[in-house]
KOLVEXPA-130713 format. One line per 10 residues: number of its first residue (from 1); their letters; for each residue y, x, z of C-alpha. Coordinates in pm, 1 decimal, padded with zeros to 6 digits, always signed. Example, Ala and Ser with C-alpha at 12.3 -4.5 7.8 and 13.67 -1.06 7.14 Angstrom:
2
1 = as = -00450.0/+01230.0/+00780.0; -00106.0/+01367.0/+00714.0 $
This chain:
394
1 = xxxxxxxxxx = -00120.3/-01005.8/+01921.3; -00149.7/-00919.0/+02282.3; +00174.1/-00995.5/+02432.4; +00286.8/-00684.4/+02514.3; +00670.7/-00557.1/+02471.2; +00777.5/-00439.0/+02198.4; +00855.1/-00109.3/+02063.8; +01131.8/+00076.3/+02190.0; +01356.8/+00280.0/+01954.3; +01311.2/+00564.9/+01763.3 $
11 = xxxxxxxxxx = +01079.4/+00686.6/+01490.0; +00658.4/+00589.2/+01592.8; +00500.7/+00918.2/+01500.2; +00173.9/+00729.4/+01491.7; +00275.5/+00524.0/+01182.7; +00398.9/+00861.9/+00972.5; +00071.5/+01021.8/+01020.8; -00091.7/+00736.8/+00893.5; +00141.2/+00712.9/+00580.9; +00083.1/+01121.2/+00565.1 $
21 = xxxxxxxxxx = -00307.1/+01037.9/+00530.9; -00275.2/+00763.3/+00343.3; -00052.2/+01026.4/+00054.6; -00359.3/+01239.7/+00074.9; -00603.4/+01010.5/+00029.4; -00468.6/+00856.1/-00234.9; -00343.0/+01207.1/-00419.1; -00728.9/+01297.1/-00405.6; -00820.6/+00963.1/-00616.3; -00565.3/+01099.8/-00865.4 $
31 = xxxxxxxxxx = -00714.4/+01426.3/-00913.1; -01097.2/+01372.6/-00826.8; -01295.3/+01228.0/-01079.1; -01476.5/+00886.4/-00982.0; -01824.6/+01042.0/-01071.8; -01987.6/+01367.3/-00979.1; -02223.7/+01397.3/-01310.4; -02095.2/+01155.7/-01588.3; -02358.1/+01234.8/-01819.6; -02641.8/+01115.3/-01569.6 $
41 = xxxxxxxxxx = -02772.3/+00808.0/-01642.1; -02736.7/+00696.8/-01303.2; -02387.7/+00895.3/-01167.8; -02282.4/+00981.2/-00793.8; -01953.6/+00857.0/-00650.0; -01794.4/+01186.6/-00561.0; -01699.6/+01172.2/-00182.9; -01309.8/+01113.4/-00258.7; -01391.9/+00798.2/-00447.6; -01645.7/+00694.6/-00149.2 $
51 = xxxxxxxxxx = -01402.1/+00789.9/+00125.7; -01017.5/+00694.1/-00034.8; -01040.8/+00486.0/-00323.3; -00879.6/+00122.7/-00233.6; -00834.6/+00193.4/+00137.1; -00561.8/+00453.8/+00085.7; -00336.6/+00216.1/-00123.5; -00444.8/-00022.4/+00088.6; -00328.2/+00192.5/+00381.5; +00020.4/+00231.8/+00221.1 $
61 = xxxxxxxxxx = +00076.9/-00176.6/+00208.1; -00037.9/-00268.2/+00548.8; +00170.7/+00021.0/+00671.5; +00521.2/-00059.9/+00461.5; +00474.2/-00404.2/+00686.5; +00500.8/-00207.1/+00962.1; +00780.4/-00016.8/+00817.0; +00928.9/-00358.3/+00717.6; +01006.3/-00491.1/+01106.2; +01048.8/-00122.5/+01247.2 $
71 = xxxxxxxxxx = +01348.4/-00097.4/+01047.2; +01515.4/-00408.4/+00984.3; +01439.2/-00571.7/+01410.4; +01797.6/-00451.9/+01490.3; +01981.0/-00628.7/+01159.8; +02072.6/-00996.5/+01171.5; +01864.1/-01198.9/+00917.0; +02064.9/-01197.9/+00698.4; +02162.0/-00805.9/+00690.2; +01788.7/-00741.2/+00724.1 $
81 = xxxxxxxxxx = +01701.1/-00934.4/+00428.6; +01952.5/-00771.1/+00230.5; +01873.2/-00434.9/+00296.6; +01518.2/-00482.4/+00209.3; +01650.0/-00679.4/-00158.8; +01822.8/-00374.0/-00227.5; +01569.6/-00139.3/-00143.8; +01319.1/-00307.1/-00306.1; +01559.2/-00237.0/-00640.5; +01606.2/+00112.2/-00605.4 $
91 = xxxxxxxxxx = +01188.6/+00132.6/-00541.8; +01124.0/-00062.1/-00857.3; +01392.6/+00109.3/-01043.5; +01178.2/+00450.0/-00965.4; +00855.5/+00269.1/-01056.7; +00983.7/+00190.1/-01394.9; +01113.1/+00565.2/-01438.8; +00787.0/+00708.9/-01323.6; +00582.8/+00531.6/-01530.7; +00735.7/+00719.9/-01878.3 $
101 = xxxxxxxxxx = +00532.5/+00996.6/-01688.5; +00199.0/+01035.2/-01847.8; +00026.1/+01094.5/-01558.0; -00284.2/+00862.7/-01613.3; -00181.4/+00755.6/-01269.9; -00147.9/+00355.5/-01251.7; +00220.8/+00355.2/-01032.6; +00237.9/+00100.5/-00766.1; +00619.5/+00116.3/-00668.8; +00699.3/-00168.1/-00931.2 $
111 = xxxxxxxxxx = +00438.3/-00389.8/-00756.7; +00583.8/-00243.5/-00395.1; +00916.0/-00393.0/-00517.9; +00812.9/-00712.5/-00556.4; +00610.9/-00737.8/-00256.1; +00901.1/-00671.5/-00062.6; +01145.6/-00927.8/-00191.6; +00774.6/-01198.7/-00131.5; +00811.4/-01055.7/+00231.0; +01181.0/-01180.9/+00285.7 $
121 = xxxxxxxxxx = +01120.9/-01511.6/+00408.5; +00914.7/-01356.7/+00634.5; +01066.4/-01062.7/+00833.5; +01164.2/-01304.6/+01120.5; +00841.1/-01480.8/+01104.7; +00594.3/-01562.4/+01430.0; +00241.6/-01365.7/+01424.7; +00103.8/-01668.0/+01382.0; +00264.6/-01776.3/+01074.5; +00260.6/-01427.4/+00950.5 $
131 = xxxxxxxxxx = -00141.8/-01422.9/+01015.6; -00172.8/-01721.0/+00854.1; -00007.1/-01595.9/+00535.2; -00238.1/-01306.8/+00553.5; -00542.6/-01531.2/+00585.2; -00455.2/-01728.8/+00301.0; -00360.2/-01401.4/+00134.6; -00670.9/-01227.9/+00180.1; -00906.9/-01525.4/+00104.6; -00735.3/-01814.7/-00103.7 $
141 = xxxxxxxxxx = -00612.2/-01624.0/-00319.3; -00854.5/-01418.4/-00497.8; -01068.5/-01726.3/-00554.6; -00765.4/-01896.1/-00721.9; -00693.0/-01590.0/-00934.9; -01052.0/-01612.5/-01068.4; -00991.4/-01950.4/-01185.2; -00673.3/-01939.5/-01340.4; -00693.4/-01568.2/-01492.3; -00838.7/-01660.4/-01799.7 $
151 = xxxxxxxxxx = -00547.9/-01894.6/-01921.5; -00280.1/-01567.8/-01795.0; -00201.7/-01293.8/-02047.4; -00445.4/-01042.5/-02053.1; -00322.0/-00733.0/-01851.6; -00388.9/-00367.5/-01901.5; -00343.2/-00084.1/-01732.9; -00077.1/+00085.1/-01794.4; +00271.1/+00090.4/-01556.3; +00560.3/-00088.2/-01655.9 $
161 = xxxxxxxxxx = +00875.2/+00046.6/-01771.5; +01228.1/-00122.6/-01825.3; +01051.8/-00192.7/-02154.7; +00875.1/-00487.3/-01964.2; +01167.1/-00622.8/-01848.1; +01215.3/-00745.5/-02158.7; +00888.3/-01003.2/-02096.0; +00988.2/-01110.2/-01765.1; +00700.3/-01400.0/-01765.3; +00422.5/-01156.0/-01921.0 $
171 = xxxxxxxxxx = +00567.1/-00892.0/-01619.8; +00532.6/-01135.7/-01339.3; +00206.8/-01235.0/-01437.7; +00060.1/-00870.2/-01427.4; +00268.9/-00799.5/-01106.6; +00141.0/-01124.4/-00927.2; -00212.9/-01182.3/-01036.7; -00308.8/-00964.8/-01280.5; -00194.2/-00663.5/-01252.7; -00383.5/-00294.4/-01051.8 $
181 = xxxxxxxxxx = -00223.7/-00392.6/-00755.9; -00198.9/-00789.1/-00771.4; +00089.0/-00881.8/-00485.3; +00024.8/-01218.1/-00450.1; -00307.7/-01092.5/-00269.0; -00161.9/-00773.1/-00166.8; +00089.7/-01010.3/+00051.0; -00193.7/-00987.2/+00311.4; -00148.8/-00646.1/+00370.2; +00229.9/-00675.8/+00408.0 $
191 = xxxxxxxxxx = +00168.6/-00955.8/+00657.8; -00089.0/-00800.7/+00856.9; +00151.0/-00487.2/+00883.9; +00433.8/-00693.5/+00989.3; +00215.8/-00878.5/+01249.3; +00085.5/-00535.6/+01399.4; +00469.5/-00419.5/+01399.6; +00500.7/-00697.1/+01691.9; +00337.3/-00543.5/+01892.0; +00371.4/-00223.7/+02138.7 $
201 = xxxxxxxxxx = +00269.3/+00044.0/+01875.9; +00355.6/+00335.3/+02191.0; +00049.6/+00167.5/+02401.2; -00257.4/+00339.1/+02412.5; -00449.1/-00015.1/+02429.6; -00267.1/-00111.0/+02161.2; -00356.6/+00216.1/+01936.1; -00717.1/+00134.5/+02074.7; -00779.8/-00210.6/+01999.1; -00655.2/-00144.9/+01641.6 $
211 = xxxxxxxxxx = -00888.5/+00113.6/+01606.5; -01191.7/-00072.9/+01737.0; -01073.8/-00374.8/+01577.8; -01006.9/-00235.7/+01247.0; -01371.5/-00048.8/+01236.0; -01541.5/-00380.4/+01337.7; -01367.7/-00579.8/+01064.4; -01429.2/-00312.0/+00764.6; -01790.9/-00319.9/+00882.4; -01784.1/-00730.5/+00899.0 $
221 = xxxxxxxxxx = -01661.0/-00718.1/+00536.4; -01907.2/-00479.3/+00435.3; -02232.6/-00600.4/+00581.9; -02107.2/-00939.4/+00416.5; -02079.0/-00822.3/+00105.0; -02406.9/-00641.8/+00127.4; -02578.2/-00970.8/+00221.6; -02480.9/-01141.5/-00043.3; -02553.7/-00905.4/-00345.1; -02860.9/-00769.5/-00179.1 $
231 = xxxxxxxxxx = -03045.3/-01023.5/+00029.1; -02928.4/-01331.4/-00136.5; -02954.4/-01180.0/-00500.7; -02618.0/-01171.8/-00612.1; -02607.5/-00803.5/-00776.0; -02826.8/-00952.9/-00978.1; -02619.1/-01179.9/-01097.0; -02399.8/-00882.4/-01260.1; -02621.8/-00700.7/-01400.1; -02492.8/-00702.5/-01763.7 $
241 = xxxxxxxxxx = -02221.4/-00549.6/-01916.1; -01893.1/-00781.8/-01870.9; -01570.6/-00779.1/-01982.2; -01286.5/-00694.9/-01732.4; -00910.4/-00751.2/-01812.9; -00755.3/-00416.3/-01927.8; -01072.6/-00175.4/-01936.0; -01330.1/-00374.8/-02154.0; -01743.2/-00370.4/-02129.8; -01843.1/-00118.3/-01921.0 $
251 = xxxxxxxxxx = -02190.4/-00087.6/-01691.2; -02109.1/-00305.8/-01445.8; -02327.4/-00069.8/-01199.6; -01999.7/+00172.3/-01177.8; -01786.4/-00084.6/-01114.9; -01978.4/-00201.1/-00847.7; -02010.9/+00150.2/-00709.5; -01669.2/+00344.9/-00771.2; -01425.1/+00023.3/-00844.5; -01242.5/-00224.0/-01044.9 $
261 = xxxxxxxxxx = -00911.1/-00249.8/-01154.8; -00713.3/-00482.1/-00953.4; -00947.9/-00797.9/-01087.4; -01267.1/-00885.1/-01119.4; -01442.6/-01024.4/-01420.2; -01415.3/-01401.7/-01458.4; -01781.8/-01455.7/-01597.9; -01952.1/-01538.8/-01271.5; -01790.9/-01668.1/-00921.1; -02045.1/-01388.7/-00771.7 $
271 = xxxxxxxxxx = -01802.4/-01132.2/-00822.5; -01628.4/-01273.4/-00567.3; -01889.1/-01127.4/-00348.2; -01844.1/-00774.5/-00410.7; -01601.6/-00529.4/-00208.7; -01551.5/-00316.5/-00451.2; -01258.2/-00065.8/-00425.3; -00951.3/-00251.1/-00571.5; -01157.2/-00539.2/-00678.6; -00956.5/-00773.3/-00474.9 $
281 = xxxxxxxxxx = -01206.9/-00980.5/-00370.0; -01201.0/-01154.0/+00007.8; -01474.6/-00900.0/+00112.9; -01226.4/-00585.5/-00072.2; -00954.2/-00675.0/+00066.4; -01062.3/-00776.5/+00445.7; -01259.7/-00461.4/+00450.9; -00974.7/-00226.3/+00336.6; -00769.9/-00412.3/+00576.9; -00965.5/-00303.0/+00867.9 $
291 = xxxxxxxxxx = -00999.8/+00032.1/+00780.8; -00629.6/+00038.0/+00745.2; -00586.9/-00056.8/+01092.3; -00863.9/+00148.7/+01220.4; -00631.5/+00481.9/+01036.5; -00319.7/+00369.2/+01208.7; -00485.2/+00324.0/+01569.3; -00642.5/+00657.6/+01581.6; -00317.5/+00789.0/+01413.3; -00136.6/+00606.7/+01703.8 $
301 = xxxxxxxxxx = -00389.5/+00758.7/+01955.0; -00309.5/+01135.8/+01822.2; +00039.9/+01137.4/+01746.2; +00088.8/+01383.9/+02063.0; -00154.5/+01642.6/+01877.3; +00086.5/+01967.7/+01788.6; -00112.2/+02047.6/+01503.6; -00099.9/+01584.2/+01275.8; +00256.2/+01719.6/+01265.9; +00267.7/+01824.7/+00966.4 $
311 = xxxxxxxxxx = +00074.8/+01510.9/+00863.5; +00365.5/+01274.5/+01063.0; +00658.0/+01472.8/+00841.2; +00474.1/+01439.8/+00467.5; +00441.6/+01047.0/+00625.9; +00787.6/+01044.4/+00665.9; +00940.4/+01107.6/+00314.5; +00587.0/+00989.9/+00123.4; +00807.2/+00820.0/-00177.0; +00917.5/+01175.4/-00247.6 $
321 = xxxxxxxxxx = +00594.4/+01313.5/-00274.4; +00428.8/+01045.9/-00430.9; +00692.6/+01038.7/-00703.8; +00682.3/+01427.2/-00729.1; +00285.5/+01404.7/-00733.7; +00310.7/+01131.1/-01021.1; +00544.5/+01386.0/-01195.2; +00332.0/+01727.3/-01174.3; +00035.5/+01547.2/-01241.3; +00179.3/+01417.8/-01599.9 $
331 = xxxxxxxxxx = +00347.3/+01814.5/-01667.6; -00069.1/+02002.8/-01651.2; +00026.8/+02268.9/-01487.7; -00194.3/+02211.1/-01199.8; -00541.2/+02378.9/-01220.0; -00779.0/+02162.5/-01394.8; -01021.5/+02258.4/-01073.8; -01048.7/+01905.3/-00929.6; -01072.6/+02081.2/-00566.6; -00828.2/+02387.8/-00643.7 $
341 = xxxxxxxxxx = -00582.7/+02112.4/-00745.0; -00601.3/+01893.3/-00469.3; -00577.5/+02172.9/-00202.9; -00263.6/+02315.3/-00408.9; -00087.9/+02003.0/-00302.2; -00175.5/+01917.2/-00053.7; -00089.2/+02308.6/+00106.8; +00280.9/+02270.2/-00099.9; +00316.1/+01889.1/+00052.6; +00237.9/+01946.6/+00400.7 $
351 = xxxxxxxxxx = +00393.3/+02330.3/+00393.1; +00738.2/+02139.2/+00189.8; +00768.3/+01857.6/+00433.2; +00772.7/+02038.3/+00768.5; +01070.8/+02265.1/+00606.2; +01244.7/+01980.1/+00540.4; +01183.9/+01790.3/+00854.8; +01367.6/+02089.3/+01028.2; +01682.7/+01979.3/+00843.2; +01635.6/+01660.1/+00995.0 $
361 = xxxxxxxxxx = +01734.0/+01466.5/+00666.5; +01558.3/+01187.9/+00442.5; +01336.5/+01292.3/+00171.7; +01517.5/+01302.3/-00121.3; +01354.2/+01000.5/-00304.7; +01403.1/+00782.0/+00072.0; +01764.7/+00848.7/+00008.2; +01858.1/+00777.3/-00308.5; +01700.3/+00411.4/-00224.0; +01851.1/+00364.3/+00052.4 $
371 = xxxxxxxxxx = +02235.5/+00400.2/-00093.4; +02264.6/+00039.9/-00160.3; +02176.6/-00079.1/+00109.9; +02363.3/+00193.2/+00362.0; +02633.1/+00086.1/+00133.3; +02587.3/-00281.3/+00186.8; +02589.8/-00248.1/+00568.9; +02909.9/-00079.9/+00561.2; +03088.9/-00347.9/+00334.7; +02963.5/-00620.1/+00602.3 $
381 = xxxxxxxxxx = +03043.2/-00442.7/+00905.2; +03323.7/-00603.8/+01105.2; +03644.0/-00424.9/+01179.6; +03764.6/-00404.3/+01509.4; +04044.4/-00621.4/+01580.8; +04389.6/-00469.2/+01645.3; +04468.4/-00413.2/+01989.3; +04821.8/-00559.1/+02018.8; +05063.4/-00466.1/+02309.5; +05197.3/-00768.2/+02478.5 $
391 = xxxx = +05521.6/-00679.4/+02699.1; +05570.9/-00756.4/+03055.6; +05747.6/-01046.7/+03191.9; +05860.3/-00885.5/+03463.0 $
């Protein structure tokens, strides 16, 4: 990074309005549909998909790294790595409850859990180790996973429940590799987060260069990726129908255009090429990495602005309204208005959050996972020693 100190104490407002965009964005890919007129032969991406689909989630990972250092810099190694074990249980505990929830939503707090307890060895780490990671992350590891996914279980696409515990190999492999949200690539995010938690998130230059920074890498990624299915012929290359773990053959022109499903195809190494949302490709994932940076700089640069607060206090409890979203969506009570939907939450989220900040207590899911390990520091804090009264000799 650059150098700089780092953060003093206290709760960055910058980061929750980030994590209270990212909620929104990623609540709007839940209720919009991916296409504007399905029965066209050639459908539009509605202007959600184009604007939240893979960089919200995306948002939420390189954010939790963040969240990750913030929280655990003042805990010996060995408390912090503890508390984050046992958090990580009580998130993929509520993964596996949400997901008997038909909400058509694919839940991503199982594969949060996991990508926390991959981060351990890493919350002391150097930037440059924990760049490195990333880098490896964000480009080795996608062009493994197209090699080696065709001798994995097939995956699908629906959330686990305890039920999968009882396939622990079959579960790791859709958690890891090929899964919606596939953590061994997803580690990137979490590293990238944790590197950016280094430094002074309170600095204007800081908040700058990460939105300059992020905005020139998305548009790196992009104009790549263009290059090489345009120019160079590779969309070509994908122009028939192929199959694609856990959704089948489908025109491989809305993939392309709206996204995948945590994988690519393994019927051509051009794939690789594409940045499709949540195609976890290099190009997908450097792309949404940079526009995850370039949301938390400008979040950073605006955090004084009366009226993001709301924003900053739905960012600060966004497991419980994630988890409630996941819940109302499966009940269909909601309008069935894509945009009268989305606006109804989105008023009850921001309206609901700024009540509760006034109380000036967790959200109510942020609590409940964070018993074991509040109970965990207390069991290995050290008692004072008795003060013992010596007499005088004289």
């Amino acid at each position: 990074m650059d150098g700089e100190n780092p953060p003093r104490s206290g709760r960055i407002v910058g980061v929750d309005i980030a994590r209270g965009v990212a909620l929104l964005g990623m609540v709007a890919t839940h209720v919009y549909p991916p296409f504007t007129d399905t029965a066209s032969d050639d459908p539009a991406v509605s202007p959600a998909f184009t604007l939240a689909a893979g960089r919200a989630a995306a948002a939420f990972a390189v954010l939790a790294g963040v969240a990750l250092v913030l929280s655990t810099r003042r805990q010996s190694a060995g408390q912090a790595r503890l508390s984050v074990f046992l958090r990580a249980l009580g998130i993929g505990a509520l993964g596996l409850s949400l997901a008997y929830a038909d909400s058509g939503i694919a839940v991503i707090l199982v594969y949060y859990a996991l990508l926390f307890v991959l981060a351990l060895p890493l919350l002391r780490a150097s930037v440059p180790v924990l760049m490195t990671v990333a880098v490896l992350a964000i480009f080795a590891e996608p062009v493994v996973s197209q090699f080696v996914r065709g001798d994995l279980p097939e995956s699908d696409l629906s959330s686990p429940t305890f039920a999968a515990l009882g396939e622990p190999g079959h579960l790791l492999a859709k958690l890891a590799i090929t899964g919606v949200y596939p953590v061994f690539a997803w580690l990137g995010y979490i590293c990238v987060g944790m590197a950016v938690a280094h430094a002074d998130l309170r600095s204007r230059r800081v908040a700058t260069r990460l939105l300059v920074g992020g905005l020139a890498l998305a548009l790196a990624a992009a104009a790549a990726s263009w290059l090489l299915l345009e120019p160079l012929g590779g969309r070509a290359e994908l122009a028939n129908p192929a199959e694609v773990p856990g959704v089948g053959s489908l025109p491989q022109g809305w993939f392309i255009d709206s996204g995948l499903y945590g994988a690519t195809p393994t019927d051509s190494a051009w794939w690789l090429a594409v940045d499709t949302p949540h195609s976890t490709t290099p190009f997908d994932l450097a792309h949404t990495t940079g526009t995850a940076l370039a949301l938390l700089g400008l979040a950073l640069l605006v955090a004084r602005v009366p009226l993001v607060r709301p924003l900053a206090a739905v960012g600060a409890m966004t497991l419980t309204f994630y988890s409630l979203h996941v819940v109302v969506m499966a009940t269909g009570v909601l309008p069935t208005d894509p945009t009268r939907s989305y606006v109804l939450q989105v008023v009850v989220a921001l309206a609901a959050a700024t009540l509760w900040h006034m109380t000036g207590r967790r959200g109510p899911a942020e609590a409940a996972v964070s018993v074991l390990p509040r109970a965990a520091r207390l069991v290995q804090a050290p008692r004072r020693p008795a003060v013992r009264l010596e007499r005088g000799t004289g």
